[in-house]
Structure formats: structure tokens, C-alpha cells
KOLGU-4560 file (N, C-alpha, C; in nm, 3 decimals, padded with zeros to 5 digits):
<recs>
<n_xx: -03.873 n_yy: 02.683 n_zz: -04.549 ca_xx: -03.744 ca_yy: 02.622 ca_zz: -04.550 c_xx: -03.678 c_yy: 02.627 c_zz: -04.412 mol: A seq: 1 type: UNK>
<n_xx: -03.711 n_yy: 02.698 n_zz: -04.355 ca_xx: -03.642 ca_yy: 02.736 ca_zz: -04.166 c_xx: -03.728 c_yy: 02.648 c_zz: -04.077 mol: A seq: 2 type: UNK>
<n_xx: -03.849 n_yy: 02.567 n_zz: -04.120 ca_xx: -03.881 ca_yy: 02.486 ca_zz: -04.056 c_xx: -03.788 c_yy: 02.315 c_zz: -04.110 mol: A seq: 3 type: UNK>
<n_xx: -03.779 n_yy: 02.344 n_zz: -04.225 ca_xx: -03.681 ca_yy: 02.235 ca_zz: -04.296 c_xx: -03.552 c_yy: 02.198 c_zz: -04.197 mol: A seq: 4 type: UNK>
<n_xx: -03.528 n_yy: 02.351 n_zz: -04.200 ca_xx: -03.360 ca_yy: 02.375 ca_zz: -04.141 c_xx: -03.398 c_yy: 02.313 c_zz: -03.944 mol: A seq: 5 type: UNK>
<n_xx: -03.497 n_yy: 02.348 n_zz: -03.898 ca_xx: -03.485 ca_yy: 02.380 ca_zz: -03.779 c_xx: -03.525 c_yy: 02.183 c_zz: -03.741 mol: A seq: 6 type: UNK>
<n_xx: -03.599 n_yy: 02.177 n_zz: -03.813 ca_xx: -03.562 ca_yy: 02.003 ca_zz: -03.822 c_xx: -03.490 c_yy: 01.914 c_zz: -03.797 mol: A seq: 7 type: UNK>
<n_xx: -03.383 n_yy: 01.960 n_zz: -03.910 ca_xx: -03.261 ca_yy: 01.920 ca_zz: -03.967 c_xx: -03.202 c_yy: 01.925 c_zz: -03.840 mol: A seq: 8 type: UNK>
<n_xx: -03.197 n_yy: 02.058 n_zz: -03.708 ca_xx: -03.106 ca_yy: 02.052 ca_zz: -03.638 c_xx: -03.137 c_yy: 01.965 c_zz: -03.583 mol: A seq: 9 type: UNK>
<n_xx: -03.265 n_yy: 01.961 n_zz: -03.491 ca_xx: -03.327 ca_yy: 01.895 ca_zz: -03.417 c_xx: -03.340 c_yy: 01.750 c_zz: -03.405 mol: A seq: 10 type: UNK>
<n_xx: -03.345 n_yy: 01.663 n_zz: -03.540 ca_xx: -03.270 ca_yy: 01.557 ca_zz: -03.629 c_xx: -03.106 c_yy: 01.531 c_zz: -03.595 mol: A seq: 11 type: UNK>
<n_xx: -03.028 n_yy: 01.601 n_zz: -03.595 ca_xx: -02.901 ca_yy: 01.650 ca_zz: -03.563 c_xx: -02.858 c_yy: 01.577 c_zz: -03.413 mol: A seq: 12 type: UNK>
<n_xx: -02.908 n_yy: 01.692 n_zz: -03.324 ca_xx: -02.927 ca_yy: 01.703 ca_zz: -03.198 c_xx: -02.967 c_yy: 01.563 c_zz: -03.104 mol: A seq: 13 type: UNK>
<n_xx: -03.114 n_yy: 01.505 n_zz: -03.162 ca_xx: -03.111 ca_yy: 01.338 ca_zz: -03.129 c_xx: -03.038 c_yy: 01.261 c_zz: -03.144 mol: A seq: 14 type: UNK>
<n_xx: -02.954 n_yy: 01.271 n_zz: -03.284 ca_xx: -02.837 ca_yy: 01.160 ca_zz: -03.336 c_xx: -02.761 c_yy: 01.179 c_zz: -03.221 mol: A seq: 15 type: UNK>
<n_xx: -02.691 n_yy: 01.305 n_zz: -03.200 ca_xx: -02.605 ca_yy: 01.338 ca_zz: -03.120 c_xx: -02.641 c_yy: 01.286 c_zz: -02.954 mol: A seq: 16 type: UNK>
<n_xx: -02.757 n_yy: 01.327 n_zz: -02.924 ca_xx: -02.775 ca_yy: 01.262 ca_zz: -02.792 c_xx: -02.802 c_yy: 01.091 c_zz: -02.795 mol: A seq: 17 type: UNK>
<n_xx: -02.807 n_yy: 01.021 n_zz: -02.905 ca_xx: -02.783 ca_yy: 00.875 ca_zz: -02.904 c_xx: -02.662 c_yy: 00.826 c_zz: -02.894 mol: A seq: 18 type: UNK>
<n_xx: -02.573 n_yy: 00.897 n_zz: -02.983 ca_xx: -02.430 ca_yy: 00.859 ca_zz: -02.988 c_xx: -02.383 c_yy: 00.918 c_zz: -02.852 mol: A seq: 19 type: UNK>
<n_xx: -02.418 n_yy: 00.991 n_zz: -02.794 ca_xx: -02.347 ca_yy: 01.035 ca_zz: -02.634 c_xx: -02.430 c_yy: 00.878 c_zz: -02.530 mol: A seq: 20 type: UNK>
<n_xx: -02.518 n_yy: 00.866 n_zz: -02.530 ca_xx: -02.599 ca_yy: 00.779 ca_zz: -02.451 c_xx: -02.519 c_yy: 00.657 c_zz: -02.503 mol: A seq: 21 type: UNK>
<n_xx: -02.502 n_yy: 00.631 n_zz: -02.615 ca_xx: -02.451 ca_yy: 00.509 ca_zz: -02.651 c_xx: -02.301 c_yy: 00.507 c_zz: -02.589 mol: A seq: 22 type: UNK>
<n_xx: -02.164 n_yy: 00.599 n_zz: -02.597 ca_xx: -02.094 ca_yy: 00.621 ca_zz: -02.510 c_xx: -02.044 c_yy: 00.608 c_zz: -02.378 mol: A seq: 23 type: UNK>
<n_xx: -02.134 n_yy: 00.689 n_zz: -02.376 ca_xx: -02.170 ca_yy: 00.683 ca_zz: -02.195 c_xx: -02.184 c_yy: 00.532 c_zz: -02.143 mol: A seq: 24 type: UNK>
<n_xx: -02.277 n_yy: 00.464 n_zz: -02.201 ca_xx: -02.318 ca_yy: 00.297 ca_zz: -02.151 c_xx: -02.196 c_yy: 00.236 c_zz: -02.175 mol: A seq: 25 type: UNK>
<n_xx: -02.130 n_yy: 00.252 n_zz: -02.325 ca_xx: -02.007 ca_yy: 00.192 ca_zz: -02.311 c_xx: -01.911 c_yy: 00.163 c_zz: -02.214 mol: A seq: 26 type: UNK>
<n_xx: -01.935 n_yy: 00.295 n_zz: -02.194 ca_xx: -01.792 ca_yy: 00.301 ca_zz: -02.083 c_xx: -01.846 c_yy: 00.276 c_zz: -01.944 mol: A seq: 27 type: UNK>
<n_xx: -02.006 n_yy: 00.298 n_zz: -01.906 ca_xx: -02.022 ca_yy: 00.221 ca_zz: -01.800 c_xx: -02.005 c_yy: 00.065 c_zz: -01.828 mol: A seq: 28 type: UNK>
<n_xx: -02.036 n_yy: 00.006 n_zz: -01.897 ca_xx: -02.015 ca_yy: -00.135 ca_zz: -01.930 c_xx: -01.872 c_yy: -00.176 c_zz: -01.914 mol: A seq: 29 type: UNK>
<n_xx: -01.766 n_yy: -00.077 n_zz: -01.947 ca_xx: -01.643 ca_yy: -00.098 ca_zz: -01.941 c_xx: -01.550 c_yy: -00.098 c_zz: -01.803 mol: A seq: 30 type: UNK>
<n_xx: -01.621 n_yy: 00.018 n_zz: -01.714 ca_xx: -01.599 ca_yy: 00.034 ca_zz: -01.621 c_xx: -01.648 c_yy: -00.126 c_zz: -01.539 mol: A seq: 31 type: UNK>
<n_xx: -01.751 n_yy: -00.121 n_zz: -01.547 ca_xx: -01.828 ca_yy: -00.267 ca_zz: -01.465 c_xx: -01.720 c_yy: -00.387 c_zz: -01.475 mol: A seq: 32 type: UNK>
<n_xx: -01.723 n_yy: -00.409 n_zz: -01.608 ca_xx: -01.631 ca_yy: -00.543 ca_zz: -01.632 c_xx: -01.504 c_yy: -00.479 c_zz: -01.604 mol: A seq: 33 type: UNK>
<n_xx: -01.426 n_yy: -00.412 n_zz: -01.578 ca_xx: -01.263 ca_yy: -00.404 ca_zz: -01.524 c_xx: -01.291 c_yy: -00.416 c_zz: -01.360 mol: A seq: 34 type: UNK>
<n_xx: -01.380 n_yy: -00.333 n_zz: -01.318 ca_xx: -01.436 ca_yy: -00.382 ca_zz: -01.172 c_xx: -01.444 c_yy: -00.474 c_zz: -01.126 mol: A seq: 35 type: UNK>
<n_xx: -01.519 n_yy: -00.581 n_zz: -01.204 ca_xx: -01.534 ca_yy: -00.692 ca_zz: -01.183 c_xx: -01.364 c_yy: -00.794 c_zz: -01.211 mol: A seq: 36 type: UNK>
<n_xx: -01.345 n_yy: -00.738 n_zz: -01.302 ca_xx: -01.187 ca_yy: -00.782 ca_zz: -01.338 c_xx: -01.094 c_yy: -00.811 c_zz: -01.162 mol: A seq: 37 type: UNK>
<n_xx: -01.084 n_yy: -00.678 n_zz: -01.195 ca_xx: -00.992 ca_yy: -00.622 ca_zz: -01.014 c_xx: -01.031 c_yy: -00.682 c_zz: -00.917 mol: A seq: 38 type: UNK>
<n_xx: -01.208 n_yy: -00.708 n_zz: -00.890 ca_xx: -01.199 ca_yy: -00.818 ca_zz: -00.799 c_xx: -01.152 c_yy: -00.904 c_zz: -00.779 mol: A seq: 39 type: UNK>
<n_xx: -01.177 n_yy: -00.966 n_zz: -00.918 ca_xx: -01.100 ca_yy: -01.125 ca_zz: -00.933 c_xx: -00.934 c_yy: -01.173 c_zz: -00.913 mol: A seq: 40 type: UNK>
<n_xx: -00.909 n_yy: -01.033 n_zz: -00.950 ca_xx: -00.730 ca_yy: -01.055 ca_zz: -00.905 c_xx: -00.729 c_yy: -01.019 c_zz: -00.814 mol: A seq: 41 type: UNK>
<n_xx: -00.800 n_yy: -00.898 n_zz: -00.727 ca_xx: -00.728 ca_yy: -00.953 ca_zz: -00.556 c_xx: -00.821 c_yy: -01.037 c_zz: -00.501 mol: A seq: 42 type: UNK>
<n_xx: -00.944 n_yy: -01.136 n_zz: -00.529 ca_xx: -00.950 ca_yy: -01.235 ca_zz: -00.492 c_xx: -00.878 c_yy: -01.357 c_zz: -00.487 mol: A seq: 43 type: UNK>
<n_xx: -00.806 n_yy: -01.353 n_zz: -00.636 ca_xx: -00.675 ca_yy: -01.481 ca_zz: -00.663 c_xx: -00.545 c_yy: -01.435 c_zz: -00.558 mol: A seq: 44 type: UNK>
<n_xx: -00.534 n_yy: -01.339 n_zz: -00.514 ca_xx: -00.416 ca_yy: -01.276 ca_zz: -00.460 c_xx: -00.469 c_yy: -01.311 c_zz: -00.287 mol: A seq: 45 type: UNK>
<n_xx: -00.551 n_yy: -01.265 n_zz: -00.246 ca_xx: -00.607 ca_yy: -01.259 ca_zz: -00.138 c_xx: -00.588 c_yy: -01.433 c_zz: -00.068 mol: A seq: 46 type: UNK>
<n_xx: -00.641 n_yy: -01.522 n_zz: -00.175 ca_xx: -00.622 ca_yy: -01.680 ca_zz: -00.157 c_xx: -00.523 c_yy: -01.742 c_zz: -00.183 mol: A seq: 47 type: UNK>
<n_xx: -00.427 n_yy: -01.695 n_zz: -00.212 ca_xx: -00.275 ca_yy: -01.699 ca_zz: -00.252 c_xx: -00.230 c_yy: -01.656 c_zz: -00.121 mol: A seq: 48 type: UNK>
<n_xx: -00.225 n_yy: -01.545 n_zz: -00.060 ca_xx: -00.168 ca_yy: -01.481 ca_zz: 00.032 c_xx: -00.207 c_yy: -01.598 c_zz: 00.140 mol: A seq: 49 type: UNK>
<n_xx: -00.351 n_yy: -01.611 n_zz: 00.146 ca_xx: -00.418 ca_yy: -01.708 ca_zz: 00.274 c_xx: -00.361 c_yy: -01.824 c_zz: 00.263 mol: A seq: 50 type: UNK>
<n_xx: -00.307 n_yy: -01.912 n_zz: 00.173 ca_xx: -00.278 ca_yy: -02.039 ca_zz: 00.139 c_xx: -00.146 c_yy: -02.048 c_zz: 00.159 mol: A seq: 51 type: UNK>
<n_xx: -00.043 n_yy: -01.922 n_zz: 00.165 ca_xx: 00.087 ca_yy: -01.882 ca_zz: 00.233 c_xx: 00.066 c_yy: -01.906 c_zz: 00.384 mol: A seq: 52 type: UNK>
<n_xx: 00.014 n_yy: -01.798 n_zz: 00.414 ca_xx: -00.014 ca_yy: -01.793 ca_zz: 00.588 c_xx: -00.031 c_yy: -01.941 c_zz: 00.650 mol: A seq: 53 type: UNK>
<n_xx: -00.130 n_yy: -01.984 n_zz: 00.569 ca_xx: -00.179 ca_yy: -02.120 ca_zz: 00.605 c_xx: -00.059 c_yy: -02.226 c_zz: 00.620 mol: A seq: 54 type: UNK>
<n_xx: 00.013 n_yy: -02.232 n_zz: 00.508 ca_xx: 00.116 ca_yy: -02.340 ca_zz: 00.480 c_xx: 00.204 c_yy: -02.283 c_zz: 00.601 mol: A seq: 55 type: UNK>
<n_xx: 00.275 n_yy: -02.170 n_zz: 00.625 ca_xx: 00.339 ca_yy: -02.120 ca_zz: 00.780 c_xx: 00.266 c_yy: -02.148 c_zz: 00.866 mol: A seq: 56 type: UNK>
<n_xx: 00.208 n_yy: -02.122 n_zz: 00.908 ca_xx: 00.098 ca_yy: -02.172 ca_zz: 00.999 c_xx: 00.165 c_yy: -02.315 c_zz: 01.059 mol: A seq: 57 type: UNK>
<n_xx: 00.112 n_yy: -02.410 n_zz: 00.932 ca_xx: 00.114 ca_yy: -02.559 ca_zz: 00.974 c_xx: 00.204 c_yy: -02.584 c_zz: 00.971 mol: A seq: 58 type: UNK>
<n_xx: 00.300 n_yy: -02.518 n_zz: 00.904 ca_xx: 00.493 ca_yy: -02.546 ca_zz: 00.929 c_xx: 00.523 c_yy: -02.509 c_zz: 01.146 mol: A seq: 59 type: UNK>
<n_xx: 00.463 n_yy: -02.417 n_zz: 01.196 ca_xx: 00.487 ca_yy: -02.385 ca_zz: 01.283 c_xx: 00.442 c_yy: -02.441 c_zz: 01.372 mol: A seq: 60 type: UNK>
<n_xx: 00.285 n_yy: -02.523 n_zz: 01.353 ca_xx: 00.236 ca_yy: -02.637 ca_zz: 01.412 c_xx: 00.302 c_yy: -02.755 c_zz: 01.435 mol: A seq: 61 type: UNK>
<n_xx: 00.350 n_yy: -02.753 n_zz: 01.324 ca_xx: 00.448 ca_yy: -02.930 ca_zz: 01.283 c_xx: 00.555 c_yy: -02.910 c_zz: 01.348 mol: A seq: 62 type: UNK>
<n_xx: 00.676 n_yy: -02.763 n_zz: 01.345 ca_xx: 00.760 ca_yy: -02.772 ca_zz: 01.378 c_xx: 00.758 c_yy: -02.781 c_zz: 01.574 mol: A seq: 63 type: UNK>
<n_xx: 00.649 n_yy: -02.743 n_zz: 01.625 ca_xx: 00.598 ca_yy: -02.696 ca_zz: 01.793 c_xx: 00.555 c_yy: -02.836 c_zz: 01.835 mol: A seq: 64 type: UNK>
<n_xx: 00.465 n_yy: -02.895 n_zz: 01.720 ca_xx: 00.429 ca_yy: -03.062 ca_zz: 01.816 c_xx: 00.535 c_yy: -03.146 c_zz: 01.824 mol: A seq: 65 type: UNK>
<n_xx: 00.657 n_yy: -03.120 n_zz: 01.736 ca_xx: 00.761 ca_yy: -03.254 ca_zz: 01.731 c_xx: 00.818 c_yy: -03.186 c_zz: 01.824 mol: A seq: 66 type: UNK>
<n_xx: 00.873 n_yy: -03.044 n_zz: 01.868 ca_xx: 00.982 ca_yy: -03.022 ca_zz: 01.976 c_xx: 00.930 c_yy: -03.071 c_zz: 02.098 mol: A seq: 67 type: UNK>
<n_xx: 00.758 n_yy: -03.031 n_zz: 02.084 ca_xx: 00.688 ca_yy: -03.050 ca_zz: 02.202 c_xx: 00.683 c_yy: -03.188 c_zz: 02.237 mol: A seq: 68 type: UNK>
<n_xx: 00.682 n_yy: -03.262 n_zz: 02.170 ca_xx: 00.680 ca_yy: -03.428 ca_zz: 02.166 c_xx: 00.791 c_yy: -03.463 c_zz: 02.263 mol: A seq: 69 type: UNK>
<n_xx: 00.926 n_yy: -03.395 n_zz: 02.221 ca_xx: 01.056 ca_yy: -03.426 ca_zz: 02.240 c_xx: 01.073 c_yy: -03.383 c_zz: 02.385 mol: A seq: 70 type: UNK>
<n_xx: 01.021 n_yy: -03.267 n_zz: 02.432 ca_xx: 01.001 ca_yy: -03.242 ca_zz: 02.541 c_xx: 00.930 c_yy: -03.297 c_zz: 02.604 mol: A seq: 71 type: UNK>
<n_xx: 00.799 n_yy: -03.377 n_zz: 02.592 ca_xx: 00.747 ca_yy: -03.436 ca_zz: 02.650 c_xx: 00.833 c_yy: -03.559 c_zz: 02.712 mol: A seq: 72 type: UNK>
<n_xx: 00.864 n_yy: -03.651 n_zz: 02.613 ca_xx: 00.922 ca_yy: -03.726 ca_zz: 02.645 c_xx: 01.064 c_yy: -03.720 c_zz: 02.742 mol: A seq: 73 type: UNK>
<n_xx: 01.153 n_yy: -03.593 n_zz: 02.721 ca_xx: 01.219 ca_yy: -03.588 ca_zz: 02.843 c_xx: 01.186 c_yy: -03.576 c_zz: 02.958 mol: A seq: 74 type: UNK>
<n_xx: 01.080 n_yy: -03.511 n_zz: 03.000 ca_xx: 00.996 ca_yy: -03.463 ca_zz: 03.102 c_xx: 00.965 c_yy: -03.613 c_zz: 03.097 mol: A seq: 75 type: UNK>
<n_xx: 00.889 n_yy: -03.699 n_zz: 03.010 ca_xx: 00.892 ca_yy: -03.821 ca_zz: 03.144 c_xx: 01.001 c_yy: -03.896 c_zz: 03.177 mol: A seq: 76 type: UNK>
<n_xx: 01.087 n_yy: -03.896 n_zz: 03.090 ca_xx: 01.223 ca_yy: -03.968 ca_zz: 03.158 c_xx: 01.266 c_yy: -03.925 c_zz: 03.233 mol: A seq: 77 type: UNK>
<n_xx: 01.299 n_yy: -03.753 n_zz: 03.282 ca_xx: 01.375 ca_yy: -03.696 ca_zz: 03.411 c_xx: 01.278 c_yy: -03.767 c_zz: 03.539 mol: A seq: 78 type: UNK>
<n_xx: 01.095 n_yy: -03.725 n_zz: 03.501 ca_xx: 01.014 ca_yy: -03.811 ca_zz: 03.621 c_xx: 01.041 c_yy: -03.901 c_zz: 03.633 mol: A seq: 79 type: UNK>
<n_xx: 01.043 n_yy: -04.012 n_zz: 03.558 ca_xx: 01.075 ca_yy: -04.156 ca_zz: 03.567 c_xx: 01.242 c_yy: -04.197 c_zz: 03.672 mol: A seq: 80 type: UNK>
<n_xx: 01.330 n_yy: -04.106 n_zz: 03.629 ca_xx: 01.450 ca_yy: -04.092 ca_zz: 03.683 c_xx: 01.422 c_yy: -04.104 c_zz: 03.845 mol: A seq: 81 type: UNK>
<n_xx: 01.341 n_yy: -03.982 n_zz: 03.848 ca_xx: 01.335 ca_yy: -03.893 ca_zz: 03.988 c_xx: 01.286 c_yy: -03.970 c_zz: 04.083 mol: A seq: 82 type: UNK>
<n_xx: 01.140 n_yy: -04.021 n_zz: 04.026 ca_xx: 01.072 ca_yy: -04.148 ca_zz: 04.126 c_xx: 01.140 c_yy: -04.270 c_zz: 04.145 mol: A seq: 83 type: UNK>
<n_xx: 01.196 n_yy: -04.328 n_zz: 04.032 ca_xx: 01.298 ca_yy: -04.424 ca_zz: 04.109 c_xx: 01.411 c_yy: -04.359 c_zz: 04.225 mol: A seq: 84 type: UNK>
<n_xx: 01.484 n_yy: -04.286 n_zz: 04.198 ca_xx: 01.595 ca_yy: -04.212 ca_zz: 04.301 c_xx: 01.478 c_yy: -04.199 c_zz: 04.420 mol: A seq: 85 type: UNK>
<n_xx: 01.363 n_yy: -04.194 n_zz: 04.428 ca_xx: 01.295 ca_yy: -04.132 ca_zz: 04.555 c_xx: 01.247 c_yy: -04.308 c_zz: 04.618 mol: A seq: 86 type: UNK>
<n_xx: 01.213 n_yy: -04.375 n_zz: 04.529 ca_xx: 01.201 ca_yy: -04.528 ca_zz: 04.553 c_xx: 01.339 c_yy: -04.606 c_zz: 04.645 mol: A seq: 87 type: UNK>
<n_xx: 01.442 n_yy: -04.595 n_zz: 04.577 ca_xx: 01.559 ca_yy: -04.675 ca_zz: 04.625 c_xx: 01.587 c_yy: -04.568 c_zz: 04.795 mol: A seq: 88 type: UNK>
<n_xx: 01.561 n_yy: -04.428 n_zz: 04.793 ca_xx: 01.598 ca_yy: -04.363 ca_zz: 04.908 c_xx: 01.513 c_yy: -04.423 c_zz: 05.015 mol: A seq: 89 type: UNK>
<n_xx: 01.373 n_yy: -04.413 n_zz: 04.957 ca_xx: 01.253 ca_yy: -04.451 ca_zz: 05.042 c_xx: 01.293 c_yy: -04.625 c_zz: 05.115 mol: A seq: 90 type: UNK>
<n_xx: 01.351 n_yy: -04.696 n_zz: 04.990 ca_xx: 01.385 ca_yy: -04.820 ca_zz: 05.110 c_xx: 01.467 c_yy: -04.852 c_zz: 05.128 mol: A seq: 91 type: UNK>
<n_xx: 01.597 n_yy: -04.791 n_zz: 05.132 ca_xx: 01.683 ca_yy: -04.738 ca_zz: 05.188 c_xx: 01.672 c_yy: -04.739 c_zz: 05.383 mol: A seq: 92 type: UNK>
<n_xx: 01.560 n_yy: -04.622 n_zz: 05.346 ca_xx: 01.549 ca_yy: -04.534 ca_zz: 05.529 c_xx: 01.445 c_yy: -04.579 c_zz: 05.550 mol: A seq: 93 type: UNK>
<n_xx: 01.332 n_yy: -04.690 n_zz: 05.509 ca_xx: 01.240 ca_yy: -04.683 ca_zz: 05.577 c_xx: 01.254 c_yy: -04.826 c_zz: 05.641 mol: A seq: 94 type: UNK>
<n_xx: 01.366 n_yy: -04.897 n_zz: 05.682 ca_xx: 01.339 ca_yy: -04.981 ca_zz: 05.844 c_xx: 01.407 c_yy: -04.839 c_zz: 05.942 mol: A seq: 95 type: UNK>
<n_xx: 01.503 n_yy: -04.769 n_zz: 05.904 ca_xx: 01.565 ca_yy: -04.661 ca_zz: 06.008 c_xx: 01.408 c_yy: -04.587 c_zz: 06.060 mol: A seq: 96 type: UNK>
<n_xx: 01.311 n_yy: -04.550 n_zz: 05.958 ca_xx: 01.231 ca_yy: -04.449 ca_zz: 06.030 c_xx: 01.112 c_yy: -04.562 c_zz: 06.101 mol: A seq: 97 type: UNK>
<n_xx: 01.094 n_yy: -04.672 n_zz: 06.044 ca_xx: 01.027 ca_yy: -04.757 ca_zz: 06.154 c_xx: 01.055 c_yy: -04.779 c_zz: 06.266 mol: A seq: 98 type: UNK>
<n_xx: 01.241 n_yy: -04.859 n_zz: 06.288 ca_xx: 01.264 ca_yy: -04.819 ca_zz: 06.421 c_xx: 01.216 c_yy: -04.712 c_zz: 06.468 mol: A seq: 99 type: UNK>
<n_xx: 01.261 n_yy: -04.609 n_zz: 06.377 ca_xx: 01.232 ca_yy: -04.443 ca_zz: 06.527 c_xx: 01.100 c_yy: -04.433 c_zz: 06.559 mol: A seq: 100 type: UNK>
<n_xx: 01.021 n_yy: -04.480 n_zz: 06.471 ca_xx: 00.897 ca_yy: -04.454 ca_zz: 06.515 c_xx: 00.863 c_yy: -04.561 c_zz: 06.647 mol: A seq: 101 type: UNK>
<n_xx: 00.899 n_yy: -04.692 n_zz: 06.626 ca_xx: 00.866 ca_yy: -04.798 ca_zz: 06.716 c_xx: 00.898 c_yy: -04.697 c_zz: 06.845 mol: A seq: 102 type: UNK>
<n_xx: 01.041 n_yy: -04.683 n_zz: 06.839 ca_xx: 01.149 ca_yy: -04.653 ca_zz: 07.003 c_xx: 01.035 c_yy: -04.526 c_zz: 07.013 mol: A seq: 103 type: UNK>
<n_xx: 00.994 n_yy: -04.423 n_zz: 06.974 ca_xx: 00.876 ca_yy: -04.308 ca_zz: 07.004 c_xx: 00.785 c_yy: -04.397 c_zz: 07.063 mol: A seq: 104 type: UNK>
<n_xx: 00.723 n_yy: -04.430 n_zz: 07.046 ca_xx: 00.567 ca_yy: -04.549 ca_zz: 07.052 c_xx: 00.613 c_yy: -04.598 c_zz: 07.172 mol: A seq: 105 type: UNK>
<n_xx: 00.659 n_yy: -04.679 n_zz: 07.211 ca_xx: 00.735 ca_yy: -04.791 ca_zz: 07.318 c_xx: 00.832 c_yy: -04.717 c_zz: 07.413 mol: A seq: 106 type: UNK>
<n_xx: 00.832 n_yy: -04.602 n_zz: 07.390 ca_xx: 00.923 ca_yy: -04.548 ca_zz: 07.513 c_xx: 00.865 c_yy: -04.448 c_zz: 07.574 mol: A seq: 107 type: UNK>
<n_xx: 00.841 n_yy: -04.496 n_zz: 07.692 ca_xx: 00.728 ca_yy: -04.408 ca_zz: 07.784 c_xx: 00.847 c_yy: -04.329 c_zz: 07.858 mol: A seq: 108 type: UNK>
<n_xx: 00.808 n_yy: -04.198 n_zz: 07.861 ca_xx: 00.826 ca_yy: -04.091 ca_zz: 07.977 c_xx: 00.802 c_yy: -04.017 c_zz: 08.080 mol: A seq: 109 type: UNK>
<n_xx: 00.891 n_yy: -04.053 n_zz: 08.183 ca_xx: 00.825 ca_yy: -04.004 ca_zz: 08.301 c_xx: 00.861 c_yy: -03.891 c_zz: 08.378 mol: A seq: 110 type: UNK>
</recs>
């Protein structure tokens, strides 16, 4: 009968180490898929965040090419300004600096 009994435990003892093994996998299985879970939300978060940055980003692009535009275009109107004012001076003085140059040229010194 003590081999009956010692059976019985032993019988016992396997159940018991199935139901622990079976456990155990559970909760690795459980663990895995929440893992995998958590990725996925700071992956949705991560591309959320990037798709923020991004949209600033191109707000700061958009807002830099139109000032820059605007500046451009003054910058050529002040040039445009400047070279005419240097045009009307230029013929203005240039029979005065031809004379001077002629009377230099043509006037010998002795």
C-alpha cells in the first residue's frame, strides 16, 4: 500500500509541476503580448510626436521663405534704387571728368 501511496504522491507532484509549467507560459505569453502592446503605443506616440515636429518644421520653413522672399525683393529694389542714383551721377560728371582728363593729356609741362 506505501508503494500505492508513494505513487499517488508522485502522480500528485507531476500534476503539480504541469499546472506550474502551464502558469509560468501563461504569463510568459502575457508578458510578450503587453510588450508587444507598449511598443505599439510608443510607436503611435513616437509618429505623432514626429508628425508635430514635422508640421513646425514646415510652419518655420513657410514662415522664413515668405519673409525671405520679402527681403529679397527689397534688397533688389534698394539695388535697383542705388544703380540708378550711381547712373544719373555718372552722367552727370562724366563730360567734367573727360574734360580733366583731355586738359591732363594735352597739357604738356615744362
Amino acid at each position: 500500500m506505501d508503494s500505492f501511496k508513494g505513487q499517488g504522491s508522485i502522480q500528485l507532484l507531476l500534476t503539480a509541476e504541469q499546472e506550474a509549467q502551464h502558469i509560468v507560459s501563461s504569463a510568459r505569453n502575457l508578458k510578450i503580448a503587453r510588450l508587444k502592446q507598449a511598443k505599439e503605443e510608443a510607436e503611435k506616440e513616437v509618429a505623432l510626436y514626429r508628425s508635430h515636429l514635422e508640421a513646425e518644421f514646415q510652419k518655420k520653413i513657410s514662415e522664413t521663405s515668405e519673409s525671405s522672399g520679402a527681403n529679397v525683393k527689397r534688397l533688389e529694389e534698394e539695388t535697383e534704387g542705388k544703380i540708378q542714383n550711381l547712373n544719373k551721377s555718372a552722367s552727370r560728371i562724366s563730360n567734367e571728368v573727360a574734360g580733366m582728363l583731355i586738359k591732363y593729356v594735352t597739357t604738356v609741362k615744362t
